[in-house]
Backbone bond lengths (Angstrom), bond angles and torsions (degrees), N, CA, C in turn:
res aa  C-N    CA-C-N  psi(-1)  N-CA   C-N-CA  omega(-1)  CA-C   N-CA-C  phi
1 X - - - 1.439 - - 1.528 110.23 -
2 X 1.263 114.86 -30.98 1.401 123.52 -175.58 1.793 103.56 -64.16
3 X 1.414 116.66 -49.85 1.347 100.16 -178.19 0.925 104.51 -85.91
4 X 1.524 149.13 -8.25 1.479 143.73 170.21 1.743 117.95 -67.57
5 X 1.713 105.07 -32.17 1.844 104.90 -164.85 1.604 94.61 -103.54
6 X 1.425 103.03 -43.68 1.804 121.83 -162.86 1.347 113.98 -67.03
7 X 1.625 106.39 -73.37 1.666 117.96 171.86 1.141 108.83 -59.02
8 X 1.500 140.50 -53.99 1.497 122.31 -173.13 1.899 103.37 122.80
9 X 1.436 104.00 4.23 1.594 107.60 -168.71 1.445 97.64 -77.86
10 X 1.221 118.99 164.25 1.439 146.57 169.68 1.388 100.07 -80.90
11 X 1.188 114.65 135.48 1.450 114.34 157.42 1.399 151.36 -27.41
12 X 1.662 92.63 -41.21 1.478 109.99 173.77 1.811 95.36 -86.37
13 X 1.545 130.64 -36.48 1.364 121.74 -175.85 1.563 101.35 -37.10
14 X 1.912 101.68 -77.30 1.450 108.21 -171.65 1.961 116.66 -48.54
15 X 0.983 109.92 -15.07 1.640 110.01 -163.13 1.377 82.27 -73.31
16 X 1.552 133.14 -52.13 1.625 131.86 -163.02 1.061 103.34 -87.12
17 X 1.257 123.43 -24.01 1.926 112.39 -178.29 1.738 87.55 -73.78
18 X 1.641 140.26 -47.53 1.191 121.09 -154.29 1.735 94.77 -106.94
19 X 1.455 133.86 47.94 1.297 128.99 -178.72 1.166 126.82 17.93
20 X 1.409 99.69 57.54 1.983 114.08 167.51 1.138 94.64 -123.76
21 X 1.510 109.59 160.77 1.581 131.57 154.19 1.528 101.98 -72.82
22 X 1.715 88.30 146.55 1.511 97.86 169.62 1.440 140.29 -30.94
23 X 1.582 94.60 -43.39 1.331 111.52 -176.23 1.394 98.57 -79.52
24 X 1.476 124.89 -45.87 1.419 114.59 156.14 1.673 126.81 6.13
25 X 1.405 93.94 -93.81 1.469 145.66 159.45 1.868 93.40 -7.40
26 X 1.566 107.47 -81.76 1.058 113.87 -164.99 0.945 130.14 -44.06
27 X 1.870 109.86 -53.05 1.666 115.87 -161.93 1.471 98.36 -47.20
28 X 1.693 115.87 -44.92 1.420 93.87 -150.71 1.603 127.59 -96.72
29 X 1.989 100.17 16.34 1.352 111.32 -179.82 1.315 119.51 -97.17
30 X 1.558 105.25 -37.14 1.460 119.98 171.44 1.878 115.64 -37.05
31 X 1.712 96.79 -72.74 1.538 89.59 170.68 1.556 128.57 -59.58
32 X 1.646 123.02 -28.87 1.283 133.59 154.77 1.429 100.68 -28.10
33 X 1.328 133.47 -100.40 1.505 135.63 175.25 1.125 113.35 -1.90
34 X 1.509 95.95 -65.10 2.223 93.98 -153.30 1.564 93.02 -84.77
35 X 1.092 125.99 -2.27 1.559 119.83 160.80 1.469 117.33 -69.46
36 X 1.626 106.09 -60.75 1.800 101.98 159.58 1.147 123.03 -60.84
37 X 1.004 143.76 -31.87 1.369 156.32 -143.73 2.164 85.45 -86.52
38 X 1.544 112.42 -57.65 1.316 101.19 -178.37 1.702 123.93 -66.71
39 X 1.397 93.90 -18.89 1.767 95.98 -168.25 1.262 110.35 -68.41
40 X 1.761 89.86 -39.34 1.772 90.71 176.76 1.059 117.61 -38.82
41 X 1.348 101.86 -55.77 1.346 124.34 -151.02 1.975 113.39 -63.02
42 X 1.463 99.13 -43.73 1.700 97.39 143.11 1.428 141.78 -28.79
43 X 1.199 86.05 -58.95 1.798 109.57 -173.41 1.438 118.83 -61.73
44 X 1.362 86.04 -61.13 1.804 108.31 -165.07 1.234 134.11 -138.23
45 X 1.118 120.33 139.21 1.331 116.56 -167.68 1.710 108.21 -92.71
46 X 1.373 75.73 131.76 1.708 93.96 -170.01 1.759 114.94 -105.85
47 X 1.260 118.03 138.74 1.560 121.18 -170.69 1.582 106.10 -128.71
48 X 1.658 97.53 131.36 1.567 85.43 -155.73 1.976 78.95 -120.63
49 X 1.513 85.26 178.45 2.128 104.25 179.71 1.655 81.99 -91.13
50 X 1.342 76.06 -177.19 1.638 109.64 -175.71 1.551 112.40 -65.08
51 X 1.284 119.32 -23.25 1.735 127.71 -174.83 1.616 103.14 -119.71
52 X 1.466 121.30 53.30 1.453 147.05 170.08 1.736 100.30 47.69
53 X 1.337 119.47 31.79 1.455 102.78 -167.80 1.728 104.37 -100.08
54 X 0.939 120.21 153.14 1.615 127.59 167.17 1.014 113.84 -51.25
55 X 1.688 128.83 121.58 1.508 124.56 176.97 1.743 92.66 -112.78
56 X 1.519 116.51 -39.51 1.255 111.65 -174.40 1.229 115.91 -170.05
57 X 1.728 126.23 149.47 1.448 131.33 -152.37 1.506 97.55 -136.35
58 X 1.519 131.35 121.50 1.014 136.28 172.52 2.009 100.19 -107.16
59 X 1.224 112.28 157.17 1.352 112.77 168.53 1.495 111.79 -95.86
60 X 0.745 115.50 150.96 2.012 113.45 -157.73 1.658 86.11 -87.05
61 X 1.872 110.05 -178.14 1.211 119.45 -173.13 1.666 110.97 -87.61
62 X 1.134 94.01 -25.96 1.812 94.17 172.68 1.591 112.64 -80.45
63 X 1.452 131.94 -38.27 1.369 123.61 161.03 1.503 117.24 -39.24
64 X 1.515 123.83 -42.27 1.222 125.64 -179.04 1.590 103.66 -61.63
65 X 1.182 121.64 -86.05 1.040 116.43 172.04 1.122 132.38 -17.11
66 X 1.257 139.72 -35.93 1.619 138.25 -177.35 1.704 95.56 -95.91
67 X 1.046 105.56 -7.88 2.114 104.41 158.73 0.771 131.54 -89.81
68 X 1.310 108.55 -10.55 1.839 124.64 -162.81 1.749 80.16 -95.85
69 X 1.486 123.92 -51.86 1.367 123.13 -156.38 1.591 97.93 -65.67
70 X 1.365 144.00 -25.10 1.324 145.98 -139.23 1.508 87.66 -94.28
C-alpha cells in the first residue's frame, strides 16, 4: 500500500517492483484502503473537491483529547 498511496506507483508499477501479479498486488491494497479510509474517518474530519479527492484533514476534538490523555 505504501508504494501504491505514498510513492505515487500504479498498481501494476508496485506489483513488478515487488514480483507479484497484478491481481497479486490488489487483494492486499483494496482492504488496506477501506481500513484507512475508516480510521480516518474516526479521527478526522476530512473535506473533499468536487471529484471525491482530499483537499484537507483536520483531527476532530475528541481525537485530541484521547492524545492529550496518552
Amino acid at each position: 500500500m505504501t508504494l501504491v498511496e505514498l510513492e505515487g506507483l500504479t498498481q501494476k508499477q508496485a506489483a513488478n517492483r515487488l514480483g507479484l501479479s497484478v491481481f497479486g498486488m490488489r487483494s492486499p491494497v483494496q482492504p488496506g484502503r477501506k481500513q484507512l479510509k475508516m480510521r480516518l474517518e474516526k479521527c478526522c474530519v476530512i473535506e473533499r473537491d468536487g471529484r471525491n479527492g482530499v483537499i484537507d484533514l483536520s483531527i476532530t476534538d475528541r481525537t485530541h483529547r484521547l492524545l492529550d490523555r496518552q
